[in-house]
C-alpha distance (Angstrom), angle and dihedral (degrees) to the residues before:
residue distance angle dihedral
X1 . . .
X2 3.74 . .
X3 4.00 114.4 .
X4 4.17 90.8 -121.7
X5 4.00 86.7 56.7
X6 3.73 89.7 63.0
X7 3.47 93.0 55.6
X8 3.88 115.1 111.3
X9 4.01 115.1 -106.2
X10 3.71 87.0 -140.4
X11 3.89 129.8 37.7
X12 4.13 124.6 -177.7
X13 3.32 126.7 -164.8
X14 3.79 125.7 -158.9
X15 3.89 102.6 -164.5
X16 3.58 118.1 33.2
X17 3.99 100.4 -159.7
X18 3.84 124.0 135.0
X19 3.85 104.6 -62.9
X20 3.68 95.1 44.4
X21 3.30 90.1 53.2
X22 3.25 101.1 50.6
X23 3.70 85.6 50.6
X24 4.26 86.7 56.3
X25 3.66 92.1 51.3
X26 4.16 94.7 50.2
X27 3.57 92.8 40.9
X28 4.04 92.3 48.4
X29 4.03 91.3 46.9
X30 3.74 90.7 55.4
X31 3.58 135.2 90.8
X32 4.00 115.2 -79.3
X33 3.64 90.3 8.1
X34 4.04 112.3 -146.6
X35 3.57 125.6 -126.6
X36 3.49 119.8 -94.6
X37 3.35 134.4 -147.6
X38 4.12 120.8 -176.6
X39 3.75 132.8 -163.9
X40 4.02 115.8 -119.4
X41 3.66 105.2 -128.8
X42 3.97 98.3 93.9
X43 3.76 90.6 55.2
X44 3.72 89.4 -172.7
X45 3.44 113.0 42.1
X46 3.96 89.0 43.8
X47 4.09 88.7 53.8
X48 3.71 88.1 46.3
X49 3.47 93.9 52.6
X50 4.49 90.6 42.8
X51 3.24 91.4 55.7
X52 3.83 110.4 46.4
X53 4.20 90.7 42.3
X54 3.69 115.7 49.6
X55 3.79 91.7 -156.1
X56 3.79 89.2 62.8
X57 3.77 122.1 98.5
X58 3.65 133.3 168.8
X59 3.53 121.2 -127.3
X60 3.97 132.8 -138.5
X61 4.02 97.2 -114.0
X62 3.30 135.0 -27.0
X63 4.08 103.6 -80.5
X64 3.53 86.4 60.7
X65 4.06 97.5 56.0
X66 4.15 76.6 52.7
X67 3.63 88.6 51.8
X68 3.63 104.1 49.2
X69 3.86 99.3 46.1
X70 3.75 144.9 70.0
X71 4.20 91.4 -148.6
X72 3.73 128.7 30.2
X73 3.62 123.0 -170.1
X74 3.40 112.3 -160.9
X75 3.72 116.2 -160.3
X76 4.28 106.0 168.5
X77 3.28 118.9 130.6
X78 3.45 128.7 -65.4
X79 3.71 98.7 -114.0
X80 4.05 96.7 45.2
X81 4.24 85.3 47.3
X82 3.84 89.0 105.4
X83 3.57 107.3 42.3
X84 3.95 93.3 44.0
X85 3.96 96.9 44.7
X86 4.06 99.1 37.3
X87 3.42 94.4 63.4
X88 3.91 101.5 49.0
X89 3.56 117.6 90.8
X90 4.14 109.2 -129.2
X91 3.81 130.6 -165.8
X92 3.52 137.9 -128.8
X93 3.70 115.0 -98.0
X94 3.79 87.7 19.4
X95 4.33 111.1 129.7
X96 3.99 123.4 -137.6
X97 3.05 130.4 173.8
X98 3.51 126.2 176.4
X99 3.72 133.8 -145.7
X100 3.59 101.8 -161.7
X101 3.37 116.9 128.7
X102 3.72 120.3 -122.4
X103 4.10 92.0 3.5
X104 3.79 101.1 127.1
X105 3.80 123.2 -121.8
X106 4.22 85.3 -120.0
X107 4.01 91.2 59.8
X108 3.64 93.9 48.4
X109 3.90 83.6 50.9
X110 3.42 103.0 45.6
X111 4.05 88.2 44.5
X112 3.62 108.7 40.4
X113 4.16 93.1 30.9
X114 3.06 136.2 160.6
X115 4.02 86.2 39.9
X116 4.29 114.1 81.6
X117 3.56 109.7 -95.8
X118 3.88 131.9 -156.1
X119 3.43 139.7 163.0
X120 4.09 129.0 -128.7
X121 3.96 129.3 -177.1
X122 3.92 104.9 -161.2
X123 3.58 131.3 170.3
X124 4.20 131.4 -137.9
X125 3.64 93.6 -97.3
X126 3.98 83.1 76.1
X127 4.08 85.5 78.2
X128 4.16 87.3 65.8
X129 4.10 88.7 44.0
X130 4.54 88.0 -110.4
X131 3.55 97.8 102.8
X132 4.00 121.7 121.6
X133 4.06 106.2 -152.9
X134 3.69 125.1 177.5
X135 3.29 127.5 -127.9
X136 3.90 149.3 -148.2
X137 2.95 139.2 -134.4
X138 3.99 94.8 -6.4
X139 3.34 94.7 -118.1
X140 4.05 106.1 167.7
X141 3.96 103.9 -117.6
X142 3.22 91.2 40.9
X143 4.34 91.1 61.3
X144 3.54 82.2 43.7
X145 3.31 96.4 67.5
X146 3.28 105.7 38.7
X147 3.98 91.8 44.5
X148 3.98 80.5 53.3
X149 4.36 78.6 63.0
X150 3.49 103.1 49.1
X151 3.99 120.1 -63.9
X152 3.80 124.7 -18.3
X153 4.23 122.5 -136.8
X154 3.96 102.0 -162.3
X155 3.72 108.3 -163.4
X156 4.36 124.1 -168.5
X157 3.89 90.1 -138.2
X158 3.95 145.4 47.7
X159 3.64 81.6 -145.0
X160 4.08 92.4 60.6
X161 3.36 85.0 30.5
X162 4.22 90.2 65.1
X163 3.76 93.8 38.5
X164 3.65 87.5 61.5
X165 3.71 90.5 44.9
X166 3.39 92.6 62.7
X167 4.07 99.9 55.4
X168 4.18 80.3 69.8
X169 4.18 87.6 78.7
X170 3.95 80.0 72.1
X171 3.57 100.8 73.5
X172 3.84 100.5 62.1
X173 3.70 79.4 64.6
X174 3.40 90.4 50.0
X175 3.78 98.4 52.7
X176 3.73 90.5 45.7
X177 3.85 89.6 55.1
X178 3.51 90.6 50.3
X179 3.87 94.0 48.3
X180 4.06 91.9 49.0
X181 3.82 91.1 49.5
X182 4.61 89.5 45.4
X183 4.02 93.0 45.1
X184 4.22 89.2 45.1
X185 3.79 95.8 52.0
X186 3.91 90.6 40.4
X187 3.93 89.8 48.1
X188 3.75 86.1 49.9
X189 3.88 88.5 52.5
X190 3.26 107.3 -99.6
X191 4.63 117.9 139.8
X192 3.50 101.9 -88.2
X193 3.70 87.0 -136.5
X194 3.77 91.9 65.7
X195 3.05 98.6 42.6
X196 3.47 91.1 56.6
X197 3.61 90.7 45.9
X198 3.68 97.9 52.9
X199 3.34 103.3 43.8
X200 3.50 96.6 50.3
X201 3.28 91.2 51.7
X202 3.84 92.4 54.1
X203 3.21 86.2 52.4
């Protein structure tokens, strides 16, 4: 079966910040688009998001994003995890898969049971379909979806799945190498648009 078959026909999300966004606009510029269904609470990133993609919609409340779809992402903060996911009622055979950072695998279980959990760390470059986002565990629709975004790391363990986490704190330094070597060349006269240009591209 081909990866984009396994990808859930309808996909919630309960927390529409930056990274779940991002994950809305690549999976609603790909081909055979899901549905989507987002939670209220960020009035205006969930309105954005309704009206540039017609297959967006905006639910009532939270239990009934859960309700509607066979995946959930949930993407709240850390600290509000519990008292968002403990009181909404899951299903069997349901995915979610959280992208909280540093909520483990065993919470989401214990909160959003009986439903399959996993847990995903991807970047913005997901909204352009480029990003690389790890996975765990490697549970099929859940590389589907993300290979739907870009490329898709499955790891075995949450503790590979952390290690590889962590290498993400290099590309701040990255960006800021990047910026140093753009504003030097333009300070030194050269187009700003080349220079852009070029050193990305070195990069």
């Amino acid at each position: 079966m081909a990866a984009s078959a396994l990808v859930p026909e309808s996909i919630g999300v309960v927390g529409v910040g930056t990274i779940s966004s991002a994950a809305v606009r690549g999976l609603c510029r790909s081909s055979g688009a899901p549905d989507i269904t987002l939670s209220p609470r960020n009035a205006a990133k969930a309105k954005a998001l309704a009206d540039e993609f017609e297959s967006v919609r905006i639910a009532a409340n939270n239990q009934a994003v859960v309700d509607a779809c066979d995946c959930v992402l949930l993407a709240v903060l850390p600290g509000q995890a519990q008292a968002v996911c403990e009181p909404l009622q899951f299903r069997e055979g349901q995915l979610v898969i959280s992208l909280m950072a540093g909520v483990p695998l065993s919470d989401i279980e214990r909160w959003c049971g009986p439903a399959e959990c996993a847990l995903a760390c991807p970047l913005p470059a997901i909204a352009e379909n480029a990003g690389t986002t790890i996975v765990t565990p490697p549970e099929p629709r859940t590389v589907a979806v993300f290979e739907k975004l870009g490329t898709a790391v499955p790891v075995a363990t949450e503790d590979q799945f952390k290690r590889l986490q962590a290498m993400t704190c290099v590309m701040g330094d990255l960006y800021a190498r990047q910026k140093t070597a753009q504003d030097w060349l333009v300070t030194n006269g050269v187009d700003a648009t080349a220079a852009s240009a070029y050193v990305g591209g070195v990069f």
